[in-house]
C-alpha positions as CSV (number, residue, x, y, z in Angstrom):
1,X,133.8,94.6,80.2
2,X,135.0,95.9,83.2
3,X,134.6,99.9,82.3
4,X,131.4,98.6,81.4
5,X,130.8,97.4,84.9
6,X,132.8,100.6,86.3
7,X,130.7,103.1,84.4
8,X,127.1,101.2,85.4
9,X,128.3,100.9,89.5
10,X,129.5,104.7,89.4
11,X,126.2,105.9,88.1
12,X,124.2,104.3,90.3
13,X,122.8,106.9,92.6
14,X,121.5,108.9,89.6
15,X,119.7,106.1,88.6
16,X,115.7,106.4,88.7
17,X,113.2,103.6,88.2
18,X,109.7,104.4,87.9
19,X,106.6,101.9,87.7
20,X,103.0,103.7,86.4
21,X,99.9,101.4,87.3
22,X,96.7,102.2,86.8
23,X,93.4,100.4,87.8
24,X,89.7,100.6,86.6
25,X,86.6,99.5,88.2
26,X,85.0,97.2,85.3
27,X,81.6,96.0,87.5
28,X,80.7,96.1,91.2
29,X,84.2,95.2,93.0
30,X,85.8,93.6,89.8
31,X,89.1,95.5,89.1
32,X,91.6,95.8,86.2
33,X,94.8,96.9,86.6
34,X,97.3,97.3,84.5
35,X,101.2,97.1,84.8
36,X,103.3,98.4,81.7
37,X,102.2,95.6,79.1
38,X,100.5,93.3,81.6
39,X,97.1,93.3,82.6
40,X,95.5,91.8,85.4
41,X,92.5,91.5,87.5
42,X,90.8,91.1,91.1
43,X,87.7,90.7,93.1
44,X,86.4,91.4,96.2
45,X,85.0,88.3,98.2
46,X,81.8,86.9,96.7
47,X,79.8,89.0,99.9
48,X,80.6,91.9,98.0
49,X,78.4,90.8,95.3
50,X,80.2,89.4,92.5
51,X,81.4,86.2,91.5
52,X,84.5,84.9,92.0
53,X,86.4,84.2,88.6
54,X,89.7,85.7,89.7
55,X,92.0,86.1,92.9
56,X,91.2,89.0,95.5
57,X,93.6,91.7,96.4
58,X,94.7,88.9,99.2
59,X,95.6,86.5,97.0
60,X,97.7,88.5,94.9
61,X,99.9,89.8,97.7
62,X,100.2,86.4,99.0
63,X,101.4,85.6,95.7
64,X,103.8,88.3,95.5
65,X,105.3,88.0,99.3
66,X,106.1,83.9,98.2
67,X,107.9,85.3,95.1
């Protein structure tokens, strides 16, 4: 266990993580984004013409900051 540990902490610095996330518009400011297996979407306010069935951008980073 601890050359296990040794090795990981002594390659650190090379280490790379990478996140791809892509987004589509599906109708007027209704988005869908994706995250490796999870999807997800959001709205613009109900102003911007559509209804709102799912949390804004707002919302979302709201959610994320309390996380």
């Amino acid at each position: 266990m601890d050359l296990m540990h040794k090795n990981y902490t002594n390659n650190l610095q090379n280490r790379k993580f990478v996140l791809r996330a892509t987004v589509k518009l599906v109708i007027n400011m209704l988005f869908e984004g994706r995250i490796g297996k999870f999807t997800f979407q959001c709205v613009e306010p109900p102003e911007q013409g559509v209804q709102n069935l799912v949390l804004s951008p707002l919302d979302f980073f709201l959610i994320g900051v309390v996380f």
